[in-house]
N, C-alpha and C positions, 0 to 999 in steps of 0.2 A: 665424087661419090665416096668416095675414101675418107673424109672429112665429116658423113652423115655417119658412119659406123663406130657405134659405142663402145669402148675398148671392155675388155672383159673385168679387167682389176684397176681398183685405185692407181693414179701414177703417188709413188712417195718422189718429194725432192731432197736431196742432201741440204743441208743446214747452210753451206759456203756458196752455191748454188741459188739459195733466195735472198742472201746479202746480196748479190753481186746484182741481181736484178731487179731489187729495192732497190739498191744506190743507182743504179741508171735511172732507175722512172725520177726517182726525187731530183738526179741533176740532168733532168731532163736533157740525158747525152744522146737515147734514142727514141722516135716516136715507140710507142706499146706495142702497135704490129711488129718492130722489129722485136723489141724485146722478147716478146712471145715468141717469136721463131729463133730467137737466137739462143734462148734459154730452152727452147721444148716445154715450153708452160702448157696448159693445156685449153684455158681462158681465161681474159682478162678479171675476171671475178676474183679469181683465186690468185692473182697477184695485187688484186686491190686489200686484199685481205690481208697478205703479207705487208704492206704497208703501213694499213691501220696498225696491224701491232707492234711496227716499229716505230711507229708517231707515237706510239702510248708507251714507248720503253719496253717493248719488250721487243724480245728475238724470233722471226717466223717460225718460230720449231710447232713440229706437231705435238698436240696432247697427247700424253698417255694416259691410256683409261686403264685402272687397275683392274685385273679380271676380276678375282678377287680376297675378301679381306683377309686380312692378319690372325692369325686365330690371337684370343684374347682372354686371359685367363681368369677366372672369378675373380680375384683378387684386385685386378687390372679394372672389370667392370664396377666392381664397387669404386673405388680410386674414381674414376671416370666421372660415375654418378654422385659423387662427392662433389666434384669439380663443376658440373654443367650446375647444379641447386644453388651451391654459392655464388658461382659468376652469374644469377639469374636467366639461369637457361638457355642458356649461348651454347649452343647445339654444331653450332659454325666454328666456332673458334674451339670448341671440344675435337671437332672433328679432325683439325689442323692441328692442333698440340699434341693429342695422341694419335695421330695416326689412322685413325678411321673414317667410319662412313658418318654423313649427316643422322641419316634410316637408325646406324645404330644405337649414336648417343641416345637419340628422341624414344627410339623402341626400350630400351633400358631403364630410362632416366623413366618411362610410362609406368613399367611392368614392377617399378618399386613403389612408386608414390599410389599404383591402387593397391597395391597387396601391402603398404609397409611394412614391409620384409625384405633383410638381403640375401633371404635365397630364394626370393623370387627368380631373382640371375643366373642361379644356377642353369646348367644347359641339361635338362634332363634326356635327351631324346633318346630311346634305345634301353634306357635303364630298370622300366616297368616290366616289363617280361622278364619268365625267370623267377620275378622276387616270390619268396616264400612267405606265408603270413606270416604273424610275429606271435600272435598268443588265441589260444583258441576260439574265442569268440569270433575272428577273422576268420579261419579256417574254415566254420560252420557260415561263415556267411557267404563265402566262397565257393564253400559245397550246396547251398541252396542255386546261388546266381547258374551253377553248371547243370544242375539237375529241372534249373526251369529253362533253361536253353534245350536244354535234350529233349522237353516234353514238347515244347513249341515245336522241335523242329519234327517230333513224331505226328504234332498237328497237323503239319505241313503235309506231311507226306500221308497220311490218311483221308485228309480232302481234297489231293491230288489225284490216287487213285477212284475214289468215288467220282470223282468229276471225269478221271478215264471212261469209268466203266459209263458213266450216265449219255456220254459221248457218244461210245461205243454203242448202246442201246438205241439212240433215236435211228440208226440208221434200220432195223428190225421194225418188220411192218405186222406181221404176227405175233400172239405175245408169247405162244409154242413151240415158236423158229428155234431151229438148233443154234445158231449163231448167237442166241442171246446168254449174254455173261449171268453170273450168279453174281450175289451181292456179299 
């Protein structure tokens, strides 16, 4: 019964711990069942997997996944996008030379070749608010865009209450009733 219950967390193995029992499966010193209980593996799967990546040269270590990325400075993403255009868009091998994601060469390397501009790249986020027009004709465009916002929203709010009131009225079955609102 103990054997049906799912343990709560990943088991990790230490690195010297899955040599030791790759080299037993491969010189076949003990059958797997042993191995498995002698090691505390958890199933044969995940020892067959340690295998495999020692059959291909590599070491059963776990991946790390980056949480995440590096901050990258303008400068950094033009350089970048200079690099992925000439080596024809090798987005993979960008991603390994500097240090980054695949997502971001490809997003970068995108956000130029449609705007042709390199301050497309720029990281604007955060920076709109705040900013002041620059010469009057902004100003006044600025001042209409708030003054039709305000009229909308006094829209809003006058066919709100009409629609209270109109509400309010069906329930009034005389049209003399004291309870009926004024308009």
């Amino acid at each position: 019964m103990a054997n049906l219950e799912r343990p709560v967390h990943n088991r990790r193995y230490p690195k010297k711990l899955k040599l030791r029992a790759v080299r037993d499966y491969r010189n076949h010193r003990l059958p797997t069942r042993e191995i498995l209980l002698k090691y505390d593996i958890r199933g044969l799967s995940q020892l067959r997997n340690w295998v495999i990546l020692y059959n291909n040269g590599k070491e059963p270590v776990r991946k790390r996944v980056r949480k995440m990325g590096r901050k990258v400075l303008y400068d950094e993403k033009i350089e970048i996008v200079k690099w992925v255009l000439k080596h024809n868009h090798d987005y993979k091998q960008a991603a390994q030379k500097f240090d980054i994601t695949y997502s971001r060469a490809y997003a970068w390397t995108q956000k130029y070749e449609q705007a042709n501009d390199w301050t497309a790249l720029k990281d604007r986020r955060g920076k709109t608010r705040g900013r002041q027009p620059a010469d009057r004709e902004e100003q006044l465009l600025k001042e209409i865009r708030d003054l039709k916002a305000k009229l909308r929203e006094r829209e809003v709010q006058i066919a709100f209450s009409k629609k209270l009131i109109e509400i309010s009225n069906r329930e009034v079955k005389r049209p003399n009733d004291i309870k009926r609102f004024k308009k």
